[in-house]
Phi, psi and omega in degrees: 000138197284183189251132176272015176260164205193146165276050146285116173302329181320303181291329180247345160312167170282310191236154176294314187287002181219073181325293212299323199245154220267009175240203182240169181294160180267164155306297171330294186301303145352288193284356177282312199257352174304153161272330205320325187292315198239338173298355194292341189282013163246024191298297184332300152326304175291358158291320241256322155294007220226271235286308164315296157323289152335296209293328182307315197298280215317304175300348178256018200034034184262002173218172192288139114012276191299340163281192045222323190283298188300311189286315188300318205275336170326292219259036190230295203300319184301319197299353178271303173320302205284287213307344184248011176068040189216029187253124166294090180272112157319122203252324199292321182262054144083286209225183185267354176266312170286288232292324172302303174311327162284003153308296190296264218298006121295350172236024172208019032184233235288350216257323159334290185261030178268346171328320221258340203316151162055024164196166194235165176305327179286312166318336215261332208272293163323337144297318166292340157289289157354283158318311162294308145316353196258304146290014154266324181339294141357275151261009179297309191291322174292348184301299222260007187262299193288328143323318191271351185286321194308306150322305166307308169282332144322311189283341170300321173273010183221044148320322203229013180250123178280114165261157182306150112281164183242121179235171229315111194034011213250124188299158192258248180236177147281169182205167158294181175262312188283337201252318177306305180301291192296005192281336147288324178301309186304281199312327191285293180328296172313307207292270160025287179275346174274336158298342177279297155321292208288327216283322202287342158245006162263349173286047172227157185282112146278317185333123170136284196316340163062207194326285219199287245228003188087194170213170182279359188278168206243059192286161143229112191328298163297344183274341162294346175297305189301296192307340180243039177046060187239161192288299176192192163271169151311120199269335164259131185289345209253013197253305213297302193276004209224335174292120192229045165283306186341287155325331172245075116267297203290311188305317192303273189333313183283355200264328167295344193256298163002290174278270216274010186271322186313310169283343188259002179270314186296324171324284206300317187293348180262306124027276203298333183285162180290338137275011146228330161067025201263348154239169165238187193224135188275158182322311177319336180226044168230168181223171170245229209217120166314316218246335183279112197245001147270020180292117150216098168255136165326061187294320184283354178294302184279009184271307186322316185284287208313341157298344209271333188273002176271345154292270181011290183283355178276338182289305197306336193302277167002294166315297170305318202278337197253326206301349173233038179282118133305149171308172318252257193277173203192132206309326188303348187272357180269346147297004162267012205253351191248312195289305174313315172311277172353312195294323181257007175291289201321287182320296183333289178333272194339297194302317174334284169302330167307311181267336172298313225261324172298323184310289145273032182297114138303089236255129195270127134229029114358278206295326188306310176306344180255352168304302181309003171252341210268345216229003200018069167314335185252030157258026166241007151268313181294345187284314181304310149311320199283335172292336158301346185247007166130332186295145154299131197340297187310313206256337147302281196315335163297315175303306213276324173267355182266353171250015153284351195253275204333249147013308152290340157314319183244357166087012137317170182242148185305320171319312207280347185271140174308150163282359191293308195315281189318350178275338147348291208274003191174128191256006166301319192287130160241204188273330165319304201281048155241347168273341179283327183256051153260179188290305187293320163290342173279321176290347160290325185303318189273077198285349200255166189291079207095039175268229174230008176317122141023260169348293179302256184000294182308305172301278204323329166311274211299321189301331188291304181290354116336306177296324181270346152282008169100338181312000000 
């Protein structure tokens, strides 16, 4: 590694700023207020905009060709020192924007600190947050893609396989099995598109707005913008440098995907017990009981839910950190970079694992059909015959529970009653409403467009796979 000492204050000074003051920061105070430890993972940005900035400078003439050569040859070495691990990080230059620059300017003296011209640590710092988010963004999206393929191809094989639905925990109607999972496949889909959104205002230029008011410098904005794939710029410089909604758009969007891997974790976890017996989990994503040795839990199901309240609270974090901000930036803003980072290691992780784990879910579905017996799920199908021969809804529904309290009396399924019984309750009933109160006939009936009939589902199945195949 080359030797980083140099008369560049940058390098040797305590602070780039501190010219002005007559002691030095205390340690403490230093080690309170540095970033370094956790802002270095945005070095890449903080190149890949350095550079863009340059090239601008050098085409409007504000700075030489040959500083424009030197800085390039510069951020090539570093980017090499870092990426081999051999980049010196500094606790004394703050953050990951001086310590590259006090790089750059020991290993290119003066073209190094023409580098800073026409721009400030807030612009600069929004921006490289702005980039960065941007490309997680990214890969966030191929994530939720692969989650929802993962569901979908789970659900092409359980068309016809029935299960209860539910209302407040309470056996329902039947359902497929394959149209409840895509009923997850939609929220991921929705999670999806507000990621797309968020992409489109974290995709603006702050670079340019410099401290707060912009500069005097002759920039040009939009070509920096172009160069580093941005939609356009920011149009108020005290907006540019101060502005985190963005960020709390993407924690809203993860604290919402969040919440919804929670509920399909708790399903699983339920699922999975022994009182619905209604899946297995493969070994790989269970652990077992130090003290219990037939113990197998659904540990990544449940860390899925328990993560959701550490997005959650990362929104709140956020939230908190802007709401009493005056224009424009303010030291308080070097607190979003940790919630954020987090926010997106988890969700990553998370979809990851997620969708590996649907992937190997085993489906009882036996145990699901006789769940789907027990609640006398088709007695809104028996309500529905009877509105078909004429009765009003209201007085089917009446007929329809005086004969489940029947039924439940003697500890039968509505199926399992005789028909004389059922004509008791209603002289309407014929011999047909026995194809209506089987499972497989109740799930035919729902024959409309976004029900759970067979029919319906196998479109939804294809539709999801197209869209996610790009069709």
């Amino acid at each position: 590694m080359s030797d980083h000492r140099s008369s560049d204050p940058l390098a040797n000074k305590q602070q780039a700023w501190s010219a002005l003051f007559s002691e030095p920061m205390s340690e403490l105070v230093q080690r309170y207020t540095a970033s370094v430890g956790f802002d270095q993972r945005l070095w890449r940005a903080d190149v890949e905009g350095s550079l863009a900035h340059a090239e601008m400078l050098a085409a409007q003439g504000v700075i030489a060709a040959q500083d424009l050569a030197d800085i390039q040859r510069g951020m090539a070495q570093i980017v090499a020192e870092i990426e081999s691990g051999k980049f010196e990080w500094k606790l004394a230059l703050e953050d990951v924007h001086l310590n590259i620059e006090a790089r750059l300017t020991t290993l290119v003296g003066d073209a190094g600190k023409r580098l800073h011209t026409g721009r400030s640590r807030n612009d600069q710092v929004a921006t490289d947050v702005r980039l960065w988010l941007r490309g997680e963004i990214d890969k966030l999206a191929r994530l939720l893609a692969a989650m929802q393929l993962a569901l979908v191809e789970l659900a092409a094989g359980h068309t016809d396989t029935v299960m209860p639905g539910f209302t407040h925990m309470q056996v329902a109607q039947p359902v497929s099995f394959a149209h409840h999972l895509l009923a997850y496949v939609e929220m991921f889909a929705r999670d999806a598109e507000r990621l797309a959104d968020v992409r489109k205002r974290v995709n603006l230029l702050p670079l340019g707005a410099a401290a707060l008011a912009g500069t005097s410098y002759p920039l040009d904005r939009e070509r920096v913008a172009k160069t580093l794939g941005f939609d356009g710029v920011c149009r108020n410089s005290l907006d540019a440098v101060s502005d985190r909604d963005f960020a709390l758009e993407f924690s809203s969007f993860a604290a919402i995907t969040m919440v919804h891997i929670s509920r399909l974790s708790e399903e699983i976890v339920l699922w999975m017990s022994q009182n619905f017996g209604f899946i297995d989990l493969a070994d790989r994503y269970c652990t077992g009981s130090s003290i219990m040795p037939q113990k197998r839990n659904p540990d990544v199901a449940e860390l899925a839910r328990g993560k959701s309240g550490r997005v959650v609270g990362h929104l709140m974090a956020l939230l908190t950190l802007m709401k009493g901000q005056p224009l424009t930036y303010n030291k308080d803003n070097q607190e979003d970079k940790e919630p954020l980072f987090d926010t997106v290691d988890t969700l990553a992780d998370t979809l990851r694992i997620m969708a590996e784990m649907v992937g190997g879910i085993t489906v009882k579905k036996d145990a699901m059909e006789r769940a789907a017996l027990k609640g006398y799920a088709t007695a809104t199908d028996l309500a529905d015959y009877l509105v078909k021969k004429g009765l009003p809804f209201r007085d089917a529904h009446e007929a329809v529970a005086h004969a489940v309290k029947v039924a439940l009396q003697q500890g039968v399924d509505l199926a399992e009653l005789p028909l004389a019984t059922l004509q008791g309750f209603n002289a309407a009933i014929g011999d047909d409403v026995f194809e209506v109160l089987t499972l497989r006939g109740s799930l035919a009936a729902r024959n409309v467009l976004g029900g759970t009939a067979p029919a319906q589902v196998l479109a939804q199945v294809a539709r999801h796979r197209s869209r996610l195949a790009g069709g």
